[in-house]
C-alpha positions, -999 to +999 in steps of 0.1 A: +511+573-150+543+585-141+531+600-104+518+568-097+548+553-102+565+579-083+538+576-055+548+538-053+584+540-056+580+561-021+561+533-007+579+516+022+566+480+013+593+458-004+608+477-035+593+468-069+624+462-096+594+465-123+586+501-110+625+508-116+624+495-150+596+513-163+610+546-147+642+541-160+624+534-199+602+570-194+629+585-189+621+595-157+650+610-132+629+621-103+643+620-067+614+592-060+638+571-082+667+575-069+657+566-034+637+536-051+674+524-068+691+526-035+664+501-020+665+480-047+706+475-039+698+470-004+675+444-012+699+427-040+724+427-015+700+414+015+681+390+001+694+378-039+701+337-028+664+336-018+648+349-045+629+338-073+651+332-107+625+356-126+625+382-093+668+378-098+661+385-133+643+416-130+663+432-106+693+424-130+673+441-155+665+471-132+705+482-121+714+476-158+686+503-169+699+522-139+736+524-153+744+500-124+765+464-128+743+437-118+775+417-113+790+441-089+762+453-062+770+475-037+751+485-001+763+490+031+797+479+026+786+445+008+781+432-024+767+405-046+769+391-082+737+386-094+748+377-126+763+341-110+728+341-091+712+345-118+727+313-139+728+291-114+691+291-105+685+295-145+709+264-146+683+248-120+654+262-138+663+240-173+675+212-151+643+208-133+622+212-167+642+180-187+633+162-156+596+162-151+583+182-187+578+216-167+594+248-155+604+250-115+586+280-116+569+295-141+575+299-182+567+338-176+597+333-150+618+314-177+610+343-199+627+368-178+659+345-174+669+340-203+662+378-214+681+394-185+713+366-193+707+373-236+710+416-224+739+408-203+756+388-231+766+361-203+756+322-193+744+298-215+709+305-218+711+293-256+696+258-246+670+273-226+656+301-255+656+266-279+633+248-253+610+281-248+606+282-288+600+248-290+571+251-258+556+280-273+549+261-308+533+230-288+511+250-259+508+283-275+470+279-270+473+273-236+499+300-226+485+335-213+493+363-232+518+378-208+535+339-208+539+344-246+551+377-244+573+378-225+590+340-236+592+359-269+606+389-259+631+366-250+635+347-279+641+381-297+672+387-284+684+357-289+675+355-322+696+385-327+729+369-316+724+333-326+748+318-346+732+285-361+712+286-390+689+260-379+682+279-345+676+313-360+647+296-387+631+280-349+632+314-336+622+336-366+592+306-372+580+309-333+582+347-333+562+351-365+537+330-351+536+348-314+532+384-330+506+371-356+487+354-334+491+391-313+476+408-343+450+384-348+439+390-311+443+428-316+420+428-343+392+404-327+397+428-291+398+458-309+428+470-296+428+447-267+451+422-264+444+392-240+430+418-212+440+455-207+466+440-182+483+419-210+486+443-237+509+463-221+535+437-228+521+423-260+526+459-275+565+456-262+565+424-281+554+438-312+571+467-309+600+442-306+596+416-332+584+443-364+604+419-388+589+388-378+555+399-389+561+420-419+552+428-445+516+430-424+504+462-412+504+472-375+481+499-360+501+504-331+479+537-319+451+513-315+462+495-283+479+528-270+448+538-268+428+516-253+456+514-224+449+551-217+415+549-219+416+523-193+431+547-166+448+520-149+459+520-112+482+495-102+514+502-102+524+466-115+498+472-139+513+504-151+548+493-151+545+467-175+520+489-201+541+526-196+573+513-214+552+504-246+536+541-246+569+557-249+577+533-278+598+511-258+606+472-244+629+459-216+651+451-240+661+486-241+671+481-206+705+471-218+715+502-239+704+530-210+710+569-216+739+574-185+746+608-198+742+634-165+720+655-182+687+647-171+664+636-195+631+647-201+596+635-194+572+664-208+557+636-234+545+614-204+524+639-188+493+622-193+462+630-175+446+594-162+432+609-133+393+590-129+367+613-137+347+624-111+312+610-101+285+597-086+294+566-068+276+534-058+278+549-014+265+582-028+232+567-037+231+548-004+222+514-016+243+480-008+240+449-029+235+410-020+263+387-032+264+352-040+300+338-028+303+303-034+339+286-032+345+250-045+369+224-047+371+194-069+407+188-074+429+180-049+421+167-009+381+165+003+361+180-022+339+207-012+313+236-025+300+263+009+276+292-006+263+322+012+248+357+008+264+387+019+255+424+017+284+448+013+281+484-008+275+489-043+312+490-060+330+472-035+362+450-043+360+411-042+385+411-009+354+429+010+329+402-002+356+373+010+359+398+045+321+399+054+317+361+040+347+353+067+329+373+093+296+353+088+316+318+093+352+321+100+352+280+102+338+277+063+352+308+042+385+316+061+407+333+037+448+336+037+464+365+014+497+372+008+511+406-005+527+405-041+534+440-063+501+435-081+481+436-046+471+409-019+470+375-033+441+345-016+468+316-009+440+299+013+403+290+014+387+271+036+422+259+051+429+246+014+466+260+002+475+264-030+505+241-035+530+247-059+542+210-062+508+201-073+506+237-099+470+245-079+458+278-071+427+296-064+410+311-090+378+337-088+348+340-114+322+358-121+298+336-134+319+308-157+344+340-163+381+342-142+383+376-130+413+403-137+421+423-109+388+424-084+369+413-113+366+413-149+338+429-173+304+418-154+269+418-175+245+441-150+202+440-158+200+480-154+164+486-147+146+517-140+106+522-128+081+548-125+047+536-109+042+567-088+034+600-107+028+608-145+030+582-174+040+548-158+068+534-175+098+508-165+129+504-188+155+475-184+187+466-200+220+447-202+256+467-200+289+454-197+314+475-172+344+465-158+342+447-125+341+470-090+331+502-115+309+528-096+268+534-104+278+559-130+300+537-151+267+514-153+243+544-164+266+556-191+271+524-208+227+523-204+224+559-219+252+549-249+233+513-255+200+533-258+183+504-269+145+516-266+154+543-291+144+572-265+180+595-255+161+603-221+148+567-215+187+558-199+201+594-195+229+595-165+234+627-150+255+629-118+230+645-097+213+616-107+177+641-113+153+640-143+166+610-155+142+604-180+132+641-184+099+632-157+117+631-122+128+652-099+131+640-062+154+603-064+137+589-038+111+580-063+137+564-083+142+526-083+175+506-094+181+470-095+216+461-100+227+425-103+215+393-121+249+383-133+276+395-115+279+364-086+316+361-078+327+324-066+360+307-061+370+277-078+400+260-073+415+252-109+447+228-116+473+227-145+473+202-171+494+178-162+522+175-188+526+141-210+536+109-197+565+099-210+580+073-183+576+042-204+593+056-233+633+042-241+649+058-263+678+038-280+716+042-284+715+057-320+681+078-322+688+091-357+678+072-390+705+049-402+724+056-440+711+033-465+730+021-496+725+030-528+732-004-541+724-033-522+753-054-515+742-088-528+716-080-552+683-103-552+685-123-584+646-121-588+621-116-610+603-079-604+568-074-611+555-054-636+528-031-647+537-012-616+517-041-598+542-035-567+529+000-557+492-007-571+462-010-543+464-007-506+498-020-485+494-047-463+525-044-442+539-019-426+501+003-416+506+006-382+532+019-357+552+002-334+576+019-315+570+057-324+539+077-317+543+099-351+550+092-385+550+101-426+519+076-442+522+072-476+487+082-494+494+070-527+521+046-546+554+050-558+592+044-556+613+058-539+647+065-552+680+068-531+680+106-534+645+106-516+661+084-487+689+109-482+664+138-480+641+123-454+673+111-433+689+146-430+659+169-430+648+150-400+681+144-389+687+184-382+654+192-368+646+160-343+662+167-305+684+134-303+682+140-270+645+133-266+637+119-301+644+089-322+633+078-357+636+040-376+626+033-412+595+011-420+605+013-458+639-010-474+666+006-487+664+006-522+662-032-539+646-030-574+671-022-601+655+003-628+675+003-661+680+026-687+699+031-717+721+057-725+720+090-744+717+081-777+715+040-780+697+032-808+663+010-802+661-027-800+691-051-786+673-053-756+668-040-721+697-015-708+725-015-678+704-012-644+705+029-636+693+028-606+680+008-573+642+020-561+620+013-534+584+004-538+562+019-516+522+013-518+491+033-502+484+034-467+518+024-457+546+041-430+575+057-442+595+061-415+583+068-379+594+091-351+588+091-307+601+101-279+594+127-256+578+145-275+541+160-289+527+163-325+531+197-324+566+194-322+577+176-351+546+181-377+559+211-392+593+186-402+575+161-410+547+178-432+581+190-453+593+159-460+560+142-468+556+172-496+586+164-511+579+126-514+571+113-552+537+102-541+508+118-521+520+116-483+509+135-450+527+136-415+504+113-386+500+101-349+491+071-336+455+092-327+450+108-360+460+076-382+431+059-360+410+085-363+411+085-399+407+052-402+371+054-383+365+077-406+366+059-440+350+028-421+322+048-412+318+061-449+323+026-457+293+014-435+269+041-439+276+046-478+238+055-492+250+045-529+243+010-533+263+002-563+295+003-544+331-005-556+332-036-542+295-048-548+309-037-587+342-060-584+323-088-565+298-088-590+323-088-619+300-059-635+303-051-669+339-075-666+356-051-640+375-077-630+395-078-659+400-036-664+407-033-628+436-059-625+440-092-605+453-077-576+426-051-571+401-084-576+416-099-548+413-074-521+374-078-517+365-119-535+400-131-522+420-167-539+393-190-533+366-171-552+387-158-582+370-192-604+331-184-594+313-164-612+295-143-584+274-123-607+252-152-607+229-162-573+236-197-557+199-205-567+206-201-606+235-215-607+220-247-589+191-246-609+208-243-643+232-277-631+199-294-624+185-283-659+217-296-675+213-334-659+180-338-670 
């Protein structure tokens, strides 16, 4: 891994700050880095205002692992302060994201910003690690592995020099979920984590963030392995995973080794040279491809197929070359170099756009593809009808995209699935491949079936609406008294007949989108009021959140006589002011620009400390359970219901269940009929009677 990151640092393309990095992690102190750091300067110097913020942070990153100051950079007599650079377009970044609900850039970019400033110990990049924590517990589904990890590689270093309580629980809850969710994937991947390109920097993660998922176990050989088993060969690729095989993360980037002794690199010397073998030219055969591009997103919509016939093992960028060839007017193609290779900007004279968040995307099949492809299904099939026992074999293997023939007959001899070891054998001379042949021009192969790369042009989801929203002047939940002012000199019902049955104000929302919903009945004291108010209070972003009551403050005095008071001589001095609350009503609602996601976990802690059953809901789950008990309502398959019971007056439910139960289903004018009984009888009997 090392010589090709050597072999790349001596490339004369534009210098790679990642290739630095991982140099600088190994330990490495060859003379391939040394003339790599000079360039990087050079460029820092050159070209630092037009950068990228992420490309500024990693090149921060890079001189500090280099025993360099990124806010002094020196080359050819000039210098620059990336540091400044680097908080400013951070500063823009943040800016940009309050604005319209996204990054500028990208969140992996974001990532890298607020890492770089957290090493450095400079800038405010506290604001901007909240709002990453905050994004990875809303989207974390929808973020890429390397998105994740390396937002929360970020969010680890700022967890270790936050101050606030209540920002170190966000962190230390967002990182144990990240590096769980990590293991989880490990497990289900065996050892795999998102695609071999990812784990690289999910192992750095976990390597990172041990305390956030402990006490579970972590078999960190596992991945390790599977990354040098891969043999990978871009550098990118192996600048990103070579860190995490030495047991390290760019966050050791700010604590380097600047001793002049230089260090060793024996450990490294791994051997990921590809084996030798038979490839897909040396058996002379090309394949047919199926390259279809489509676009039905932005601009005219299109879909153009063709066939073209280009060698067994050959990379996508040589299908799109001969596809080009065949019509230069339908499948022209743009690329544009980045450190992990050419990247297709352009097909068909469609450009990916930025402002819209488009780009082009390749599959094989309904799959996205890796690097020139990821793991394709081949139909392996192999025929004798010419000498000896006839026979013809066929199966299914799964190889890595652009692998040679070979790669496709060992996975054939290792799925074995005829039960005969000679039936898939692979030899590299490619003879006596099932123990019967000799010459391979009697030998047929068909290779394809599922591997059909096409282009598809794929958009982001576009973030939440949130234009119509207002939030108002004081967003947080007002105090409310413990004693109402002028107290209400009424009678209060009793037999708990205020919180009996189902509420009938107060069900639905009206200017949040979330909410607490009471699922039972009960009062709620002043204490309970005070714990709602600053529990959500600390957690809500005023900034983008407000939250109103739907419940009084407290109104009905509960008394109580005091320690020792004999019985009798009447009721006792009022103790304390409650409020009533019944079933199905809103506690207190919450909006703003904000998802579910965001505030469910604060709300789910205050409705389980509520003296009644209560759970945290949206506008589209509150509706959604609604449907649901009016469908059970509809299609109920009992038909002695509740309320055919109480309608009935059954076995005199009317007068065990209570008045106000009675009312909900036969309502004030029926309370004096007697519904048991059928119009017909009742008329009848009347008739009987006058006679």
């Amino acid at each position: 891994m090392l010589g090709i990151l050597q072999r790349s640092a001596m490339d004369s393309g534009t210098p790679n700050p990642s290739v630095l990095l991982a140099l600088n992690l190994a330990g490495d102190n060859s003379k391939a880095r040394q003339e790599l750091l000079e360039r990087i300067k050079e460029t820092a110097v050159k070209q630092a205002e037009d950068m990228s913020s992420g490309m500024v942070a990693l090149y921060t990153m890079a001189l500090k692992s280099s025993c360099c100051d990124p806010s002094h950079v020196e080359a050819h007599g000039q210098s620059v302060d990336l540091l400044s650079i680097l908080q400013e377009k951070t500063d823009q970044e943040v800016a940009y994201w309050k604005n319209s609900g996204v990054p500028k850039s990208s969140l992996f970019s974001v990532g890298l910003d607020v890492q770089a400033l957290c090493l450095m110990g400079v800038g405010s990049y506290q604001n901007a690690s909240t709002i990453l924590a905050k994004e990875l517990q809303r989207s974390r589904d929808k973020l890429s592995v390397d998105e994740q990890a390396m937002m929360a590689l970020a969010l680890v270093c700022a967890y270790n020099r936050a101050e606030e309580k209540d920002v170190q629980e966000l962190l230390n809850r967002t990182l144990k979920m990240v590096s769980d969710g990590f293991l989880d994937k490990q497990a289900e991947g065996n050892g795999v984590i998102g695609n071999i390109y990812s784990t690289g920097l999910a192992v750095q993660l976990l390597l990172a963030a041990s305390e956030f998922y402990a006490p579970r176990p972590w078999d960190c050989a596992q991945p390790v392995a599977t990354i040098t088993k891969q043999q990978l060969q871009l550098p990118m690729a192996v600048a990103q995973a070579l860190p995490a095989l030495v047991g390290k993360t760019y966050l050791d980037s700010a604590s380097p080794d600047c001793s002049t002794e230089a260090p060793t690199t024996a450990s490294l010397e791994l051997d990921l040279t590809p084996s030798l073998g038979t490839t897909a030219e040396e058996v002379g055969s090309d394949i047919k491809v199926t390259y279809t591009i489509i676009n039905k997103v932005r601009g005219t919509h299109f879909s153009y197929s063709t066939e073209v016939e280009v060698p067994a093992g050959s990379v996508l960028l040589v299908v799109l070359e001969e596809a080009q060839k065949s019509n230069s007017t339908v499948f022209s193609f743009k690329t544009e170099p980045t450190f992990w290779g050419p990247m297709v900007v352009s097909i068909h004279g469609l450009d990916a756009s930025e402002n819209d968040r488009t780009f082009w995307q390749f599959f094989s099949g309904s799959v996205p593809l890796q690097e020139v492809g990821s793991n394709i299904t081949v139909t392996y099939t192999i025929t004798n009808e010419v000498r000896g026992k006839h026979f013809s074999y066929s199966t299914e293997v799964e190889v890595p995209a652009g692998s040679v023939l070979l790669g496709v007959l060992e996975e054939a001899q290792k799925s074995n699935r005829h039960g005969n070891k000679e039936s898939f054998a692979a030899r590299p001379s490619l003879c006596a491949l099932t123990g019967l042949l000799t010459n391979p021009t009697t030998l047929r192969f068909g290779l394809g079936g599922s591997a059909v790369p096409r282009a598809g042009l794929k958009k982001f989801v576009l973030p939440p609406d949130y234009s119509g929203i207002t939030l108002p002047e004081r967003p947080k939940l007002k105090f409310m008294e413990k004693v109402p002012a002028v107290p209400k000199a009424k009678r209060e019902p009793r037999q708990l007949r205020d919180i009996r049955g189902p509420s009938k104000v107060a069900t639905d929302f009206t200017q949040g989108q979330y909410g607490i919903l009471a699922l039972g009945g009960g009062y709620l004291h002043w204490g309970h009021l005070e714990m709602i108010r600053l529990t959500i209070g600390r957690c809500m972003d005023p900034k983008n959140m407000f939250a109103i009551w739907r419940v009084p403050a407290p109104y009905k005095p509960l008394t109580k006589k005091s320690l020792g008071h004999r019985m009798g001589g009447g009721k006792g001095p009022i103790d304390r002011y409650v409020t009533a609350v019944k079933s199905g009503r809103l506690v207190v609602e919450l909006g703003g620009r904000c998802e579910f996601e965001e505030v469910k976990p604060f709300l789910t802690q205050v409705a389980h400390k509520l003296p009644f059953p209560a759970v945290a809901v949206s506008r589209q789950s509150l509706q959604q359970m609604r449907e649901e008990e009016e469908e059970k309502r509809l299609n109920n398959q009992n038909p002695w219901t509740f309320e055919r019971v109480i309608t009935a007056n059954m076995l005199g439910m009317r007068s065990t269940v209570g008045r106000s139960v009675s009312d909900l289903f036969i309502g004030e004018e029926g309370r004096g009929v007697d519904v048991g009984t059928s119009g017909e009888q009742r008329c009848g009997g009347m008739a009987a009677g006058s006679e």
